[in-house]
C-alpha positions as CSV (number, residue, x, y, z in Angstrom):
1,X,91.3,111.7,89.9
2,X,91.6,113.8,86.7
3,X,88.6,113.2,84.0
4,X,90.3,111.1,81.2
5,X,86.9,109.9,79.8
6,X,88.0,111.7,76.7
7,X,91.9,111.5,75.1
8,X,95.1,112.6,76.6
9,X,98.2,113.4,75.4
10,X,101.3,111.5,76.9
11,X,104.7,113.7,76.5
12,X,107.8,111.8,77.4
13,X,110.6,114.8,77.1
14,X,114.2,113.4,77.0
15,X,117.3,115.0,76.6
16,X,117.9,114.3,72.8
17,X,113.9,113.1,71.6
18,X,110.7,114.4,72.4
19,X,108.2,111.6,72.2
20,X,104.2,112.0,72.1
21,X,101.7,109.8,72.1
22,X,97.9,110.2,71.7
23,X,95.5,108.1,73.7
24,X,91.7,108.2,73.0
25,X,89.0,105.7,74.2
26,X,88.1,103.4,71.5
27,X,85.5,100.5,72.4
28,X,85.3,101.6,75.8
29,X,89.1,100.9,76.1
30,X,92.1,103.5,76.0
31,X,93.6,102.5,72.6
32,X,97.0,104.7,70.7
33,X,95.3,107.0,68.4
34,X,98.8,108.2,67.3
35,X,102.4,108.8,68.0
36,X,105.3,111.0,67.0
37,X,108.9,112.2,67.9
38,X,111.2,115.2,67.6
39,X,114.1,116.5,68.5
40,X,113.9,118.2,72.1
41,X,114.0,122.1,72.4
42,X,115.6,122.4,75.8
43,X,118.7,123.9,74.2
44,X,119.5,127.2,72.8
45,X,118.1,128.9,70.7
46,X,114.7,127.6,72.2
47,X,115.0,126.6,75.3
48,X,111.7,125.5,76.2
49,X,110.3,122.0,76.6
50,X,106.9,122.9,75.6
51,X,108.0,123.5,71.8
52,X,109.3,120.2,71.4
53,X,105.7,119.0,72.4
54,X,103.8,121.2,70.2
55,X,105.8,119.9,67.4
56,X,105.3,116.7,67.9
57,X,102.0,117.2,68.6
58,X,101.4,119.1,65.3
59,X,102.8,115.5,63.6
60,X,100.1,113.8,65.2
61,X,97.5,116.0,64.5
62,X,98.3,116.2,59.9
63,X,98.5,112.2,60.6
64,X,95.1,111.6,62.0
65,X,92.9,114.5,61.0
66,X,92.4,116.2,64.4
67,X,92.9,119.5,65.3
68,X,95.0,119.1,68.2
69,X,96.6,122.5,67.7
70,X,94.5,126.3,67.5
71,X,97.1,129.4,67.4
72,X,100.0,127.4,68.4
73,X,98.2,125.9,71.6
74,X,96.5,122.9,72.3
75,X,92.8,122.7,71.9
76,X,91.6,121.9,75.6
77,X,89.0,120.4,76.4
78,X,87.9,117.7,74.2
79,X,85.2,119.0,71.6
80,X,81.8,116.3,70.3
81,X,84.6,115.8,67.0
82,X,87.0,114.2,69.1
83,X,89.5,117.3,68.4
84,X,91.5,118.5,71.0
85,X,92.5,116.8,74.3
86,X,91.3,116.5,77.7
87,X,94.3,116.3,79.7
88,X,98.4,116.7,79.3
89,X,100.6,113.9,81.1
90,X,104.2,114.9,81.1
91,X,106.8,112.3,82.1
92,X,111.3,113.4,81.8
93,X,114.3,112.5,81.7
94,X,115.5,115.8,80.8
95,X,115.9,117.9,83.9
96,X,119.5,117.2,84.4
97,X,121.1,114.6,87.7
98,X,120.8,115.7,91.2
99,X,125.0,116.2,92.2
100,X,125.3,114.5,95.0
101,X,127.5,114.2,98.1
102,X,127.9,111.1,100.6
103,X,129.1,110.7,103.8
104,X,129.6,107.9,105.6
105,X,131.6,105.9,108.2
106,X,132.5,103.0,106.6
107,X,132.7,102.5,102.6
108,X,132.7,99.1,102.6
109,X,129.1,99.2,104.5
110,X,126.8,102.3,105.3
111,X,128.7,104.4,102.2
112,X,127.7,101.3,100.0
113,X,124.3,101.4,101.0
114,X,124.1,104.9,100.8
115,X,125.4,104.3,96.9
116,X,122.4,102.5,96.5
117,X,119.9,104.4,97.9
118,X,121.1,107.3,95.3
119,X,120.4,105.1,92.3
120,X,116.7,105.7,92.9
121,X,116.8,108.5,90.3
122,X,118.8,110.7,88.3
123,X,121.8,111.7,90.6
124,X,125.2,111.9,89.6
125,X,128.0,111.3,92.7
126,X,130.3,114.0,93.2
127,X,132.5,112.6,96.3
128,X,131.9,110.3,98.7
129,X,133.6,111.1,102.4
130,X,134.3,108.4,104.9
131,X,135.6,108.5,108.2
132,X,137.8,105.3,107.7
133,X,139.6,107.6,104.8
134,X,141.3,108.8,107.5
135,X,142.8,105.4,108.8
136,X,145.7,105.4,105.9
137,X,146.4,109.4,105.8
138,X,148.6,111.3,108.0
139,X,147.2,113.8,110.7
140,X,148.3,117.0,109.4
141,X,149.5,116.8,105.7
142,X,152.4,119.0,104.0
143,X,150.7,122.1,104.2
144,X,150.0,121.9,107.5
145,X,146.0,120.8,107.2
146,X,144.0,118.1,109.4
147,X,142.2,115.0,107.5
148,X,139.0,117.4,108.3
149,X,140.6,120.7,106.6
150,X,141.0,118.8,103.7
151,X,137.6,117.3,103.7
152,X,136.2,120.8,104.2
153,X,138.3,122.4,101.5
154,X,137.2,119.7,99.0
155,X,134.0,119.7,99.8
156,X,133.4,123.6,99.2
157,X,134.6,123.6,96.1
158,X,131.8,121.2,95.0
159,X,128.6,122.7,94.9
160,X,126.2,119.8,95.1
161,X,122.7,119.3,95.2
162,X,122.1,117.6,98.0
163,X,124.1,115.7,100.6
164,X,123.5,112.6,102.1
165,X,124.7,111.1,106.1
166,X,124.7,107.6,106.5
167,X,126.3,105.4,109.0
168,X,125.9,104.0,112.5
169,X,124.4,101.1,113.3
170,X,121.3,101.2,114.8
171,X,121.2,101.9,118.5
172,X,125.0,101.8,118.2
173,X,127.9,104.5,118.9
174,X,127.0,108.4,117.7
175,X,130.3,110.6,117.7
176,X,131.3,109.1,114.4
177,X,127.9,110.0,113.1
178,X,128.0,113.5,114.7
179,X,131.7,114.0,113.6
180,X,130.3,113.4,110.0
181,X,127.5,116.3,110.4
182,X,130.1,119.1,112.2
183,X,131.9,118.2,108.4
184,X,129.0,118.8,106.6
185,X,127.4,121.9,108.2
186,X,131.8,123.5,107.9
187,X,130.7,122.8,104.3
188,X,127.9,124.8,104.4
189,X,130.3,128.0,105.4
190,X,132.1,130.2,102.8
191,X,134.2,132.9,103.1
192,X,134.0,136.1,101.1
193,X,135.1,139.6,100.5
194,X,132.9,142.3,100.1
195,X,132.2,145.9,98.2
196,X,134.1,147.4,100.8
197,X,137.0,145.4,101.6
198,X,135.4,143.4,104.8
199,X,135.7,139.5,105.0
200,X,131.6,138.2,105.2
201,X,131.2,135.1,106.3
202,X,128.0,133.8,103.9
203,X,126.0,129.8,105.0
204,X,124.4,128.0,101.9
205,X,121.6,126.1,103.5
206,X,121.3,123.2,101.5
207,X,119.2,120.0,101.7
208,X,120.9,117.3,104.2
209,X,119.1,114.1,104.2
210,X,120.3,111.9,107.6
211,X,119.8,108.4,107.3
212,X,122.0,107.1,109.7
213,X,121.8,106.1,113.3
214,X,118.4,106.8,114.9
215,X,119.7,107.7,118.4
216,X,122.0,110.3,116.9
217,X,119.2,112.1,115.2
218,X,118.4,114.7,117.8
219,X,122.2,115.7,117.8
220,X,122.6,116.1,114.0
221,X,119.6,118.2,113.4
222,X,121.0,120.3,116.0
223,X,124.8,120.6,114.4
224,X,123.2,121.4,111.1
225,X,120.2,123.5,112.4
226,X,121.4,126.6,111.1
227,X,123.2,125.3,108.1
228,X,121.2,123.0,106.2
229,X,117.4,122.0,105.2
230,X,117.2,118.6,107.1
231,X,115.3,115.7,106.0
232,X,115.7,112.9,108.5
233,X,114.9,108.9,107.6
234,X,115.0,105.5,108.5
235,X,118.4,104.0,109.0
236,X,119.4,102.7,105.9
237,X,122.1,100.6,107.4
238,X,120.4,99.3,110.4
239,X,122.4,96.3,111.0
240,X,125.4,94.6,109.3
241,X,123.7,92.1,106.9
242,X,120.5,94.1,106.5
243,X,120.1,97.4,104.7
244,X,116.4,99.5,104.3
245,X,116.8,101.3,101.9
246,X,113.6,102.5,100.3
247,X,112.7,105.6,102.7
248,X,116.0,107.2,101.5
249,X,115.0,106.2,98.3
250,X,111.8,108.0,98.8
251,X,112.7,111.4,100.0
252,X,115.8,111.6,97.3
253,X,113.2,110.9,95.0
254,X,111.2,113.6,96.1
255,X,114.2,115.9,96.5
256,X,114.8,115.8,92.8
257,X,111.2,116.7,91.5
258,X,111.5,119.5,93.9
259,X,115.3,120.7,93.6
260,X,116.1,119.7,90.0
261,X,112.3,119.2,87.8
262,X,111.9,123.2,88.3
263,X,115.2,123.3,86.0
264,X,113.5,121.8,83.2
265,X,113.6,124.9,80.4
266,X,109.8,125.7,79.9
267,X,108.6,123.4,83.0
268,X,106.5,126.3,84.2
269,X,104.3,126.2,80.9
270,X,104.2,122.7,81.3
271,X,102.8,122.9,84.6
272,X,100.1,125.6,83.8
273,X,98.7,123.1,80.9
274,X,99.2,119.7,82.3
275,X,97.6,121.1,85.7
276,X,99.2,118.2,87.4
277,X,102.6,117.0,88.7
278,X,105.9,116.1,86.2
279,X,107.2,112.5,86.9
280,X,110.8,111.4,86.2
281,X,110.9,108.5,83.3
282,X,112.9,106.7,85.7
283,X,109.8,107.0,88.1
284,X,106.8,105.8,85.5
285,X,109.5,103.1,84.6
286,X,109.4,101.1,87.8
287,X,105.7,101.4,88.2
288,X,105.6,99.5,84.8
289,X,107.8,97.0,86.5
290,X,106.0,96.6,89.5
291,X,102.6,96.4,87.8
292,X,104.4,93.4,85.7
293,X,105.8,91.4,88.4
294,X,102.5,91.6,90.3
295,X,99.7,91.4,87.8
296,X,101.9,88.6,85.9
297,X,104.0,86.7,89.0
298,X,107.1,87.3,86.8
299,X,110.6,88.6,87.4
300,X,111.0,91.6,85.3
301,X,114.3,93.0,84.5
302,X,113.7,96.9,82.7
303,X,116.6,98.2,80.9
304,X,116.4,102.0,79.5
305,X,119.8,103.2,77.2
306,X,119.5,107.0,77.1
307,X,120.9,109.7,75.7
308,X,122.6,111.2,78.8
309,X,121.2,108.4,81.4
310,X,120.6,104.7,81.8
311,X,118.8,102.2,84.2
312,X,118.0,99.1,85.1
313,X,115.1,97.7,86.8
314,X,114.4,95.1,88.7
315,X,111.0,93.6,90.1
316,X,109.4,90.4,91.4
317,X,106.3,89.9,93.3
318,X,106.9,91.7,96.6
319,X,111.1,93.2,95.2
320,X,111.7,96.4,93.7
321,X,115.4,96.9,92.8
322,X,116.3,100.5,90.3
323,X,119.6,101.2,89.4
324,X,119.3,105.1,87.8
325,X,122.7,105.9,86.9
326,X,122.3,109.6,85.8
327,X,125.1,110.7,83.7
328,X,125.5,107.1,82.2
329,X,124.3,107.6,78.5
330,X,125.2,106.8,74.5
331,X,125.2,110.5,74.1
332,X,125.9,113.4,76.6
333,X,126.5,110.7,78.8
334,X,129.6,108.8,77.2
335,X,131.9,110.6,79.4
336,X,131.1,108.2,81.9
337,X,130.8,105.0,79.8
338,X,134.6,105.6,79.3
339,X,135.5,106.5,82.8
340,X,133.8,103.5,84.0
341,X,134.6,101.1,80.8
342,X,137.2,102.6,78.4
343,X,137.9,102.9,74.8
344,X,138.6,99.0,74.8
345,X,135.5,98.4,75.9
346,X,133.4,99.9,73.7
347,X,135.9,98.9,70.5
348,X,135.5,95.0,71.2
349,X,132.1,94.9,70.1
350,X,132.6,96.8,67.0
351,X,132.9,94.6,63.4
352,X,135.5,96.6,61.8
353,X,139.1,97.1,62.8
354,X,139.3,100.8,64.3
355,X,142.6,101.9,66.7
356,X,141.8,103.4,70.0
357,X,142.8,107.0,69.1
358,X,140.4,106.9,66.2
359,X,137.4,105.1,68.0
360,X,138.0,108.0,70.9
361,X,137.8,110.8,68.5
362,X,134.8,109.8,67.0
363,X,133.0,109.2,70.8
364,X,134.1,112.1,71.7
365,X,132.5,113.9,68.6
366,X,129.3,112.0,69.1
367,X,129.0,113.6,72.7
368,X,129.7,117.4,71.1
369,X,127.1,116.3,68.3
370,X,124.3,113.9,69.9
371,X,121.5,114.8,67.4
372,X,123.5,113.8,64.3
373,X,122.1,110.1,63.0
374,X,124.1,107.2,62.3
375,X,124.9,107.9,58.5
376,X,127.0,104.5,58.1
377,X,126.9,101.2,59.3
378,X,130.3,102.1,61.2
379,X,127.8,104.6,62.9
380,X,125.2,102.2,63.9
381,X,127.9,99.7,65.5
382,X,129.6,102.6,67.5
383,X,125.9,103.1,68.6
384,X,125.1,99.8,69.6
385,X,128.1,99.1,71.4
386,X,127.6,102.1,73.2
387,X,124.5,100.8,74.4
388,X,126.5,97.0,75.2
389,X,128.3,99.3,78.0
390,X,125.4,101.5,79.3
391,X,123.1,98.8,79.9
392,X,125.5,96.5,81.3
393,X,127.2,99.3,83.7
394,X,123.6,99.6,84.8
395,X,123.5,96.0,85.5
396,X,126.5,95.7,87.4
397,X,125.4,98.4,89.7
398,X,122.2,95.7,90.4
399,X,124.7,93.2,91.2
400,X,126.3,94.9,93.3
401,X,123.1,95.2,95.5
402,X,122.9,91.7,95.2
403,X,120.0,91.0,92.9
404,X,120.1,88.0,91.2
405,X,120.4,87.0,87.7
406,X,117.0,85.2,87.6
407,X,114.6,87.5,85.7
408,X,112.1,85.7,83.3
409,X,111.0,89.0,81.6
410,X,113.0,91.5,79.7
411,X,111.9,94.7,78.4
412,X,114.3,97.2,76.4
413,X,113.5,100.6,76.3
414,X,116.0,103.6,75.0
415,X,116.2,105.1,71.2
416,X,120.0,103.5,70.5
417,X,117.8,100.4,70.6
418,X,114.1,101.2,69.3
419,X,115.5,102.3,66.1
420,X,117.9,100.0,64.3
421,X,117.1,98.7,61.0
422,X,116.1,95.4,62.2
423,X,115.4,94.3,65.8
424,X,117.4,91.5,65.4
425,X,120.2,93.8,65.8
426,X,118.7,95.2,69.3
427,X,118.7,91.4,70.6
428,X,122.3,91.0,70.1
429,X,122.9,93.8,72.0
430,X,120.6,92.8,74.8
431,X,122.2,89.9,74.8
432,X,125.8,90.7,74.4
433,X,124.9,93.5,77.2
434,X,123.3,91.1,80.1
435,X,125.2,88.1,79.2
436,X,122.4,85.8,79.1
437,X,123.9,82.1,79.1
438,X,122.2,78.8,80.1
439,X,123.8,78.9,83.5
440,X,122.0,81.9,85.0
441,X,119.3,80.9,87.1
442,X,116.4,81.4,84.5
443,X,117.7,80.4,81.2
444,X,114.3,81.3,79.5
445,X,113.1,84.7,79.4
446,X,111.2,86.6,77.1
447,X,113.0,89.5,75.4
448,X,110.9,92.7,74.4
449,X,111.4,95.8,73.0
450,X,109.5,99.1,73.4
451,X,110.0,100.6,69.7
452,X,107.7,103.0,69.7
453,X,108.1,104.1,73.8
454,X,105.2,103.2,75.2
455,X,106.4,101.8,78.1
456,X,106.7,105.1,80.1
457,X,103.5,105.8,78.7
458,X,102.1,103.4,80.6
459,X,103.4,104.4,83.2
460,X,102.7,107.8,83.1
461,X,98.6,106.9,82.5
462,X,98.8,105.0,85.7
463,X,99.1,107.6,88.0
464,X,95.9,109.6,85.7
465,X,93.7,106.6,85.1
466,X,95.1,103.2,86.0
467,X,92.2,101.6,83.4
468,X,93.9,102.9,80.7
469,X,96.9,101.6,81.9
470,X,95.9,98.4,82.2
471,X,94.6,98.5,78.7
472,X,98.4,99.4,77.3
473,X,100.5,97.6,79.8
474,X,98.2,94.2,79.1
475,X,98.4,93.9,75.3
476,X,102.1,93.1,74.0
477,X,101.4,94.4,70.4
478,X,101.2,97.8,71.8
479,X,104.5,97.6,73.8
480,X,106.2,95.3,71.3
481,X,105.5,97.2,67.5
């Protein structure tokens, strides 16, 4: 374990805000020294995460008197006058989602499951391919292609990530499952022309995660041998009214720090000074929610509104439930609020008659222009009713793995929400957003909110020095400003 005797610096890089947070020992106990937030530098003309940090750094450093900063780089290690740190902890959100592509047998069953297996972290769901598609469509269409051609032709044009195979029951029937992998390793084929005129056939390995039928495994890792990198679970789907799906979870989890992290602008400095592995936000998150079930025998419900992502997370004593949508968000993400929503739904919550068109144009100038600050309190509604949809969409894709309404602990994380005028404001839209009514099952709850972001700092100190964790995570004036 890293030496965090001394103070560390906790960087939680989003998409819009950088946020940093100083932790020193004070007492004997890890105590916030200081915190401050900028805008990120992951676009042009910087394009570097590590700028964003130094900045915010730098804030911290004129507000407590410590020379954090020599040159334009932090002071490492920790000198007898307390300046300088001992260690970097970097958590994001920033990296971008993890396009995905499912296949399945069934949608009503191991595509479903499959669904929520991606919701582990930041994906975003590009097509999802079933064999009972098939059922309703004629064999050869106009142009004279099978249901497969057109599968195959769809899929090339998408590009994604990762795919995911899911389906089969276990210890059931394999063609279907290995009619699903002969689709996906046709995918991995494209067709070129080159520099002199000759057609060259060129195969994109890329990563294939099976977590289907377990007697069909030997047979898929040999249809895709040659045309994918193969990662092989536990069948999530393993019986009709059962699903497993936390080893999928696992290894997509670990897919994205190693496919999509490394895309972070400036990840590679961050590495070199942190010395130590980058954690998604969604990641740090549900450790905080795990801690808080166990240590405190509560249901905890963790909601996070961001700028291009939102989640909701669910733990209980023994349960763990995320729902990461990744390209759900109040800001780059709105896109999908309205896809999944509409206008309407975002305009009923608003105090001030606005037509459709008008409301559209202004979301629409909101996504082109994320960094600009609610000027009005027109602004600040659009806002929070942007934040209603995200965290309720996030909710709804709980439900629909079945976790019940019966959380007795809410904590709200996200910027929409951490910086209204008066948290009063945030409540209603916690409220408004998980429809809490005396007829759920836990009528009670306790409502924070994490104003100052702290939350994935705990998080992020657990996996460095689970004292100091316990230090941040177990006093509610340090969560709850």
């Amino acid at each position: 374990m890293a030496d965090t005797s001394g103070s560390v610096l906790v960087a939680e890089i989003g998409s819009l805000i950088t946020r940093v947070t100083l932790i020193d020992q004070v007492d004997g106990e890890s105590r916030m020294i200081g915190h401050a937030e900028t805008s990120s530098s992951i676009e042009p003309p910087y394009q570097n995460a590590l700028y964003g940090v130094l900045e915010a750094t730098a804030q911290i450093a004129e507000l407590t008197g410590r020379q954090l900063l020599r040159e334009g780089q932090l002071v490492m290690p920790q000198t007898s006058d307390r300046d300088g740190i001992n260690q970097l902890v970097v958590v994001t959100s920033a990296a971008g989602p993890m396009t995905l592509v499912i296949t399945a047998i069934a949608a009503d069953v191991s595509a479903r499951s499959a669904i929520h297996a991606s919701r582990s972290t930041y994906t975003a769901l590009l097509q999802s391919v079933t064999l009972d598609d098939a059922a309703g469509q004629p064999i050869m269409s106009a142009s004279g292609q099978s249901w497969i051609e057109r599968q195959v032709q769809s899929l090339l044009s998408l590009r994604p990530d990762a795919v995911l195979i899911a389906g089969g029951l276990e210890h059931g029937a394999v063609d279907a499952v290995n009619r699903l992998a002969h689709i996906v390793g046709l995918t991995a084929v494209s067709t070129t022309i080159d520099s002199t005129g000759q057609q060259r056939q060129d195969v994109t390995a890329r990563p294939v995660l099976y977590a289907g039928n377990s007697d069909a495994r030997e047979r898929v890792v040999e249809a895709l041998s040659d045309r994918a990198e193969i990662f092989v679970v536990e069948n999530l789907r393993p019986a009709l009214d059962r699903e497993r799906l936390e080893p999928a979870r696992q290894e997509l989890a670990r897919l994205y720090e190693k496919q999509i992290l490394p895309r972070l602008p400036g990840i590679a400095g961050l590495r070199r000074i942190s010395r130590g592995s980058i954690r998604t936000v969604c990641d740090v998150l549900g450790l905080v929610a795990r801690f808080m079930a166990e240590r405190g025998n509560r249901r905890v419900l963790i909601v996070d509104s961001g700028a291009s992502s939102s989640s909701a997370l669910y733990a209980a004593p023994g349960r763990f439930h995320p729902a990461v949508l990744g390209t759900c968000g109040v800001a780059y993400g709105i896109s999908t609020i309205l896809a999944e929503r509409g206008v309407a739904a975002v305009g009923r919550w608003l105090p001030f008659p606005i037509s459709e068109a008008d409301l559209t144009h202004r979301l629409l100038n909101k996504q082109l222009r994320p960094h600009l600050l609610p000027a009005t309190p027109e602004d600040l509604a659009i806002d929070l009713a942007l934040a209603r949809e995200s965290i309720s969409i996030a909710i709804s894709a709980l439900h629909d793995e079945g976790v019940p309404d019966d959380y007795d602990w809410l904590l709200a994380c996200g910027g929409a929400l951490a910086h209204v005028p008066h948290p009063g404001m945030a409540l209603l839209a916690l409220l408004d957003a998980t429809q809490a009514d005396a007829d759920q099952a836990q009528p009670i709850l306790d409502i924070h909110l994490d104003g100052l972001g702290l939350a994935p700092v705990a998080g992020a100190l657990a996996s460095v020095d689970p004292v100091a964790n316990r230090c941040h995570t177990g006093r509610e004036r340090c969560i709850v400003p």
